[in-house]
KETI-838605 format. One record per residue (C-alpha): residue in three letters; chain; x, y, z. Coordinates in pm, 1 decimal. Example, Ala and Ser with C-alpha at 12.3 -4.5 7.8 and 13.67 -1.06 7.14 Angstrom:
2
MILO  aa ch     east    north       up
MILO ala  A   1230.0   -450.0    780.0
MILO ser  A   1367.0   -106.0    714.0
//
This chain:
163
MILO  aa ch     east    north       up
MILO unk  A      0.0      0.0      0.0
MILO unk  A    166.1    330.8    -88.5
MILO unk  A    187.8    631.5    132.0
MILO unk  A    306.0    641.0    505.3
MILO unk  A    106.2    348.7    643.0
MILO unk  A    264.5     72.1    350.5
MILO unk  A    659.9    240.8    462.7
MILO unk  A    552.3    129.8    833.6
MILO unk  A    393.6   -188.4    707.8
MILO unk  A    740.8   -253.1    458.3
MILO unk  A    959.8   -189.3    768.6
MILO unk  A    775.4   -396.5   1005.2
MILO unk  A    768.2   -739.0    735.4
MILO unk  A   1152.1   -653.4    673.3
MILO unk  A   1193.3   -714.3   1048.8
MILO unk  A    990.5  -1038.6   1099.6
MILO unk  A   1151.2  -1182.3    720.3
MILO unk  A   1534.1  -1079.0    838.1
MILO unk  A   1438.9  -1231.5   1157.7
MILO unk  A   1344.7  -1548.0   1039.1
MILO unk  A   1604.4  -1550.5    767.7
MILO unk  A   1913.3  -1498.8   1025.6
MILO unk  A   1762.1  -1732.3   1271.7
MILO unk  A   1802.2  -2038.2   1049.3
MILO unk  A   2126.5  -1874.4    893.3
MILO unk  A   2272.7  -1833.9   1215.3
MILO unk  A   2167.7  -2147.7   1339.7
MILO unk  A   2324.4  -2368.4   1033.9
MILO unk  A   2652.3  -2193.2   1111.8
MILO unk  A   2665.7  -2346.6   1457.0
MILO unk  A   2624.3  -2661.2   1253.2
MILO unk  A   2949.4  -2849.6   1325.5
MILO unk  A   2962.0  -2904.8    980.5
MILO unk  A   3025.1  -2505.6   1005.0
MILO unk  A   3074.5  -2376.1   1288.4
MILO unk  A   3467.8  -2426.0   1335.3
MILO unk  A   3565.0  -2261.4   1011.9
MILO unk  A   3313.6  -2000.8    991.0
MILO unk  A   3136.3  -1934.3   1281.9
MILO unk  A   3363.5  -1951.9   1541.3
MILO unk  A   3573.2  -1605.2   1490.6
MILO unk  A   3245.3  -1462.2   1628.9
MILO unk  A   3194.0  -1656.9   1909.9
MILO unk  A   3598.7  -1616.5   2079.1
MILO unk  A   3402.7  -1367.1   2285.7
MILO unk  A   3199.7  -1520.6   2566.2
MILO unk  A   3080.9  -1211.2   2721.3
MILO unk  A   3005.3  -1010.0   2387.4
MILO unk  A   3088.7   -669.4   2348.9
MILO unk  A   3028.6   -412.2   2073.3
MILO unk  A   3364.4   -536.7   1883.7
MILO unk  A   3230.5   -887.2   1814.9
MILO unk  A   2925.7   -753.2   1700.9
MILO unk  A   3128.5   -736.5   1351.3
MILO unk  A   3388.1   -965.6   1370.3
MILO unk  A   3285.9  -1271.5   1187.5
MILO unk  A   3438.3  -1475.8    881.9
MILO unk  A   3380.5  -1326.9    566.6
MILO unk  A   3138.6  -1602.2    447.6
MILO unk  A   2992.9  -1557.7    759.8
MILO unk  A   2870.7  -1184.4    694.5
MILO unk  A   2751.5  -1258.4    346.5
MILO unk  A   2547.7  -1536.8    445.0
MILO unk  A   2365.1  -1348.9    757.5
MILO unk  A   2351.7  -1032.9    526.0
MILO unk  A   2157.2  -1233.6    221.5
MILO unk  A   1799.5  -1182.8    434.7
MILO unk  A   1875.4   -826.0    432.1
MILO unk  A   1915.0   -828.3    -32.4
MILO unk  A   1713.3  -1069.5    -78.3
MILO unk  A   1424.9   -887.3     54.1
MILO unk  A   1387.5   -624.0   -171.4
MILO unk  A   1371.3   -823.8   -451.5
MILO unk  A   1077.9  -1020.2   -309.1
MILO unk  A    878.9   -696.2   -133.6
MILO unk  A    819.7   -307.6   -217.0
MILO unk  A   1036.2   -119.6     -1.9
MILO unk  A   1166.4    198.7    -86.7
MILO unk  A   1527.8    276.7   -137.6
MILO unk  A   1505.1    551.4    161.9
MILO unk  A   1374.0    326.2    456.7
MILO unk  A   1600.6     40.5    337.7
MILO unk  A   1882.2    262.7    345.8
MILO unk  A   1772.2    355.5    698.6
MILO unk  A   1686.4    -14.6    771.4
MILO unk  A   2072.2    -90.2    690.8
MILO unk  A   2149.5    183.4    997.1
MILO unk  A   1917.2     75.7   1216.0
MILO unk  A   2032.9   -305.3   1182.6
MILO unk  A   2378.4   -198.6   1231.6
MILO unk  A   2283.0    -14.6   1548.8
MILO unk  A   2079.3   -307.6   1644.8
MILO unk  A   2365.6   -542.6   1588.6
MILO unk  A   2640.3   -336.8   1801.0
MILO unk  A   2299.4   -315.6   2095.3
MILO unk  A   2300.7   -668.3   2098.1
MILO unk  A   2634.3   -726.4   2177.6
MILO unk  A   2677.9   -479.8   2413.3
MILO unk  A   2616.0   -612.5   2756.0
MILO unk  A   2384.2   -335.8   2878.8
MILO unk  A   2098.1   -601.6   2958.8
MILO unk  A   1760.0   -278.2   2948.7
MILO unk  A   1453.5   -397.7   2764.3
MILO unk  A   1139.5   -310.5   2894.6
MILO unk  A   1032.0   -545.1   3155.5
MILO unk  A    694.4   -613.0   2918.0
MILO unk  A    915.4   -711.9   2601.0
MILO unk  A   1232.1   -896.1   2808.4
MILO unk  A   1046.2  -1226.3   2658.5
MILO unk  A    962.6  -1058.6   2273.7
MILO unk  A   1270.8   -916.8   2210.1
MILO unk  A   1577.7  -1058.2   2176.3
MILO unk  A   1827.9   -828.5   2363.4
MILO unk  A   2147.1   -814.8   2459.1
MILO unk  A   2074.3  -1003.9   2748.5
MILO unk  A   1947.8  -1305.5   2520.7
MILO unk  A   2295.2  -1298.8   2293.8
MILO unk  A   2463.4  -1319.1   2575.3
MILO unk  A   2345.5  -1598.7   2707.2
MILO unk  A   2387.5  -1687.7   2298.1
MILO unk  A   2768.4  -1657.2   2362.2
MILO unk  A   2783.0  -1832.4   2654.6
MILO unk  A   2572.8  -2155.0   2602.7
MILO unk  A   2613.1  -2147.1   2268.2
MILO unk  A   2253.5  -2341.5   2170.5
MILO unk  A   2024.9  -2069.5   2252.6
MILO unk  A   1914.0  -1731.3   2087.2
MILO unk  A   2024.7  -1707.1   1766.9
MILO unk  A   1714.1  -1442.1   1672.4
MILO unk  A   1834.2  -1136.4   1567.4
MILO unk  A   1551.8   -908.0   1686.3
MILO unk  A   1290.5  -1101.5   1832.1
MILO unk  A   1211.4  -1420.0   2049.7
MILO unk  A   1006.6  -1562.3   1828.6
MILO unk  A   1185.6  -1797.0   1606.6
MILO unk  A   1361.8  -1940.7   1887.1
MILO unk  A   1071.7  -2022.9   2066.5
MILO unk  A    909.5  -2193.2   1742.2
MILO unk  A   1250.9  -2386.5   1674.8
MILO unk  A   1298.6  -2483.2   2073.8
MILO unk  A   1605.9  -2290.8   2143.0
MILO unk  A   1430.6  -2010.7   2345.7
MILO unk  A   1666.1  -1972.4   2705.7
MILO unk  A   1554.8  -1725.0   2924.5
MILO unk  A   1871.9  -1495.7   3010.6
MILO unk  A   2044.7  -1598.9   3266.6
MILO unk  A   2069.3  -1215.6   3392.5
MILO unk  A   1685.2  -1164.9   3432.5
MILO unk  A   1768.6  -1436.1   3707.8
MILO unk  A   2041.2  -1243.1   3895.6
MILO unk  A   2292.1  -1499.7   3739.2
MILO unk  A   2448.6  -1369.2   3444.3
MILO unk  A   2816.5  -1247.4   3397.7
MILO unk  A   2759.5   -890.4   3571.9
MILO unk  A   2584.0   -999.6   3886.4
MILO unk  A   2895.3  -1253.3   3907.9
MILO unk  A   3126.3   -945.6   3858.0
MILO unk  A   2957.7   -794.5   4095.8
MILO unk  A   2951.2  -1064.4   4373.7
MILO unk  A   3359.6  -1049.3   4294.5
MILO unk  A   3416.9   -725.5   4309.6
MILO unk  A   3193.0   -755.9   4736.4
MILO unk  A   3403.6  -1055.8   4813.6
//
């Protein structure tokens, strides 16, 4: 639909396609088939921070980026809101990765944070959504982050740091 209302409704489907597209992506590169030669570059940080958020193989990047081209060519979307698509994924990307764990307390199970890719990093399994929860609870590899628990990496900094 043109006008303002078919932008929001563009944006909105490139989120849930991408989504599903780098769910399965990311979860056939922790195939062990994969994972070693690929994959793992990424993953040499347990606790993520906003420098592993790019640092992956280079067939790694092209095959998480291919939801991002391919859907253009399959939906309307105008060259403007995919160009600001591309920033916000980026942004999204470094978020993720970023250990600061604040998602409203309504969405902590909807939206894949970077409390949920950290437990990603850590347990390796789990979370490999890129925005939302969703795919990961249809596939079975939804796990609840460990920090909405009091047990993730910073409350066992912080119980260090009282000792």
């Amino acid at each position: 639909p043109p006008g303002w209302s078919g932008v929001f409704l563009s944006m909105l489907s490139f989120l849930f396609f991408t989504d599903m597209g780098i769910y399965w992506i990311h979860r056939g590169l922790h195939h062990r088939l994969f994972y070693k030669r690929f994959h793992k570059p990424h993953h040499l940080w347990k606790i993520a921070t906003p420098f592993a958020s790019h640092a992956f193989h280079p067939v790694d990047g092209f095959m998480q980026s291919l939801p991002y081209h391919v859907y253009p060519f399959l939906f309307p979307l105008h060259k403007v809101t995919y160009l600001g698509l591309y920033i916000f994924v980026n942004v999204w990307t470094i978020s993720i990765h970023d250990g600061d764990y604040r998602v409203p307390r309504l969405l902590r199970h909807i939206i894949n944070g970077s409390a949920h890719h950290t437990d990603h990093h850590l347990y390796f399994d789990y979370n490999y959504g890129q925005y939302f929860t969703l795919w990961d609870k249809i596939g079975g590899s939804y796990k609840s982050p460990t920090s909405f628990e009091g047990k993730g990496p910073h409350d066992y900094m912080r119980k260090l740091r009282e000792k």
